[in-house]
C-alpha distance (Angstrom), angle and dihedral (degrees) to the residues before:
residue distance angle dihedral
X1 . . .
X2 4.00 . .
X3 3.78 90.0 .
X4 3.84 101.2 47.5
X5 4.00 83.2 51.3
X6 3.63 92.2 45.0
X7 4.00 89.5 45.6
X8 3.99 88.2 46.1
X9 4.04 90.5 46.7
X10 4.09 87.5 56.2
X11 3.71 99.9 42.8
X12 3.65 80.1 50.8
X13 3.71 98.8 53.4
X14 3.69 94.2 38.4
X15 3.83 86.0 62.0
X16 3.64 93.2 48.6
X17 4.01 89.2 55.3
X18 3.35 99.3 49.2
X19 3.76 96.9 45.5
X20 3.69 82.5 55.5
X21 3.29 92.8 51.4
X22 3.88 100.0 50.0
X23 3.68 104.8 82.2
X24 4.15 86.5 -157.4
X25 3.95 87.6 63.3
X26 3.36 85.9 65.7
X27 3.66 107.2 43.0
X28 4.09 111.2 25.7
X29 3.53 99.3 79.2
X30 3.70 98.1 63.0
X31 3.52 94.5 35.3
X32 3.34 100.5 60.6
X33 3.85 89.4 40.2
X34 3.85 82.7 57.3
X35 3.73 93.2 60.3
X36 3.45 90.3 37.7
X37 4.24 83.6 60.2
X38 3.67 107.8 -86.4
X39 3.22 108.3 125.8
X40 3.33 107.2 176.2
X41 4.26 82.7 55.5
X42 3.69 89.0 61.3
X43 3.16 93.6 49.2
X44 3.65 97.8 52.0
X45 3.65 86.0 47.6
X46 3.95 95.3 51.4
X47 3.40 86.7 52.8
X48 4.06 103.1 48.7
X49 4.28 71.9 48.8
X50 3.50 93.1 61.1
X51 3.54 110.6 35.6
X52 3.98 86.4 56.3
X53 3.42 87.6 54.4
X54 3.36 96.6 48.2
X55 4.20 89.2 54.6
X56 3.81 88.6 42.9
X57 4.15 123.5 14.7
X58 3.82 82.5 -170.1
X59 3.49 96.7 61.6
X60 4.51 96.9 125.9
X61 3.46 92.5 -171.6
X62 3.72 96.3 49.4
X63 3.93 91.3 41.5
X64 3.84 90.7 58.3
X65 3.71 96.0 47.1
X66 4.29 89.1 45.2
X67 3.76 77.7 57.3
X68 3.95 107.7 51.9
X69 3.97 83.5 40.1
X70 4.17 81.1 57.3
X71 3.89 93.8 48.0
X72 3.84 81.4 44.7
X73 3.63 92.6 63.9
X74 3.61 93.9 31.2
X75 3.63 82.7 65.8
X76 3.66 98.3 63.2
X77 3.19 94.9 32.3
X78 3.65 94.5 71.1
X79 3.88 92.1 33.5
X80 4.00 84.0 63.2
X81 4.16 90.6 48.4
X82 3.73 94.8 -103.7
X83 3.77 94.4 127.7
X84 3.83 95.3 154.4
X85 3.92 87.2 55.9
X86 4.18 89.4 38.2
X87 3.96 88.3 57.8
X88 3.75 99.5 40.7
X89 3.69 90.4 46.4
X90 4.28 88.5 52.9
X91 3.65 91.0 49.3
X92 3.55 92.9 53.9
X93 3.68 89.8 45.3
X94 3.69 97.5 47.9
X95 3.99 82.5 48.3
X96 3.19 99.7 60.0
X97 4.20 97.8 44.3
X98 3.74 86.0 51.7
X99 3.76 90.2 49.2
X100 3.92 86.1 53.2
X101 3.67 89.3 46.1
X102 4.04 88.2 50.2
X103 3.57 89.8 47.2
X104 3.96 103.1 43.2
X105 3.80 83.8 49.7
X106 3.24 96.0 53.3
X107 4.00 99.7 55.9
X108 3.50 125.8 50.1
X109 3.85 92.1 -102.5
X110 3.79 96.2 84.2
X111 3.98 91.9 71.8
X112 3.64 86.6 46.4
X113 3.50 101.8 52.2
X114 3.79 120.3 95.1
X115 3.49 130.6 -104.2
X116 3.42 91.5 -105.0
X117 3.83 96.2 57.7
X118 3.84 89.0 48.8
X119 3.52 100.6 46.0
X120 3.86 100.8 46.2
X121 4.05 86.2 45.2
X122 3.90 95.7 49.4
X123 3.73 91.9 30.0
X124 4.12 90.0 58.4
X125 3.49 89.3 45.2
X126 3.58 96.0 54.0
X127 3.75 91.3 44.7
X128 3.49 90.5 47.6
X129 4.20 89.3 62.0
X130 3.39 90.8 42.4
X131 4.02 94.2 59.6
X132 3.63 87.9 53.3
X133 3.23 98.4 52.0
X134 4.09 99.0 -115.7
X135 3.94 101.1 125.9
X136 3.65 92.1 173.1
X137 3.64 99.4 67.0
X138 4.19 93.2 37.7
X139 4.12 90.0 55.4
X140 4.05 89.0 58.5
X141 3.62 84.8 53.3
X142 3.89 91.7 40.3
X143 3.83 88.3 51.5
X144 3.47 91.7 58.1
X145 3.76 97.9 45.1
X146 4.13 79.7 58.9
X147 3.53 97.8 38.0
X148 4.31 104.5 46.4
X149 3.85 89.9 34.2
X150 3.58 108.2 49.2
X151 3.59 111.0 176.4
X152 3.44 103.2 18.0
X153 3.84 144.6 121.2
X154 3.80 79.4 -115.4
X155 3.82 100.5 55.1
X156 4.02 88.0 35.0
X157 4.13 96.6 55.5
X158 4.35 86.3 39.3
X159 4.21 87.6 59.4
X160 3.86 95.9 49.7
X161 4.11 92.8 41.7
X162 4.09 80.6 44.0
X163 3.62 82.4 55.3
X164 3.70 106.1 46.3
X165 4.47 104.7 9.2
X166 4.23 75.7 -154.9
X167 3.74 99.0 52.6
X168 3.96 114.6 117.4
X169 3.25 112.6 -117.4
X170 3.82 124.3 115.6
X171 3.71 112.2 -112.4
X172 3.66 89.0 -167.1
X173 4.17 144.0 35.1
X174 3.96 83.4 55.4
X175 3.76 99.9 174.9
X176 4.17 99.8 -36.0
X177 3.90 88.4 105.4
């Protein structure tokens, strides 16, 4: 019995480190309660957001999700008529995701990270472009998606929006929810 309870006990812990280790543990639940309405989640979230950016600027992870919460707002903003706010607000977002991207690249972790991770980062950024309108910049990010994750929903959904920019299929939220 003493080494089932001792195998449990470090399955256990080795869950607890990595969800401390995975910054979106820690920040997807209110986030997507925040654009599901909760404001006071999105909040919470924009704030974890910050403050880790404030301890680290070079933080990918919390870079790209400072950026969807952006496009979030950019969202409403021009829903409510505030396009000059709507398009600063996507600039900043697409900023920061291309930061991450810049970033990721740049350490070893990018050819670690999971499709997942890749495809939802490159996947907003090419959406991103493609709501504004610049299809240039989204088919780099498109051929990527195609490219890095052969074989995937990813790299499938990136060829038909390379195809037709108006096509729709999600280029993003590919099995996380």
């Amino acid at each position: 019995m003493r080494p089932l309870a001792a195998l449990v006990l470090a399955l256990t812990l080795s869950f607890a480190v990595l969800a401390q280790q995975r910054f979106d543990f820690k920040v997807r639940e209110d986030m997507f309660a925040g654009m599901d309405g909760d404001t006071a989640a999105f909040d919470r979230a924009m704030k974890l957001i910050a403050e880790t950016l404030a301890a680290d600027p070079n933080h990918a992870e919390a870079l790209v999700w400072r950026g969807d919460g952006r496009l979030f707002l950019a969202g409403q903003a021009f829903q409510r008529g505030a396009f000059r706010e709507g398009q600063t607000l996507s600039a900043e977002g697409l900023a920061d995701m291309e930061r991450a991207v810049a970033l990721a690249a740049s350490q070893p972790r990018w050819n670690r990270m999971g499709e997942h991770g890749r495809g939802e980062l490159l996947g907003a950024l090419a959406d991103g472009w493609l709501t504004l309108g610049e299809t240039a910049k989204a088919n780099a990010y498109l051929d990527r998606m195609t490219g890095e994750l052969p074989g995937t929903a990813y790299a499938k959904n990136a060829a038909t929006r390379r195809a037709d920019p108006a096509a729709k299929v999600p280029l993003t939220c590919l099995g996380c929810h």
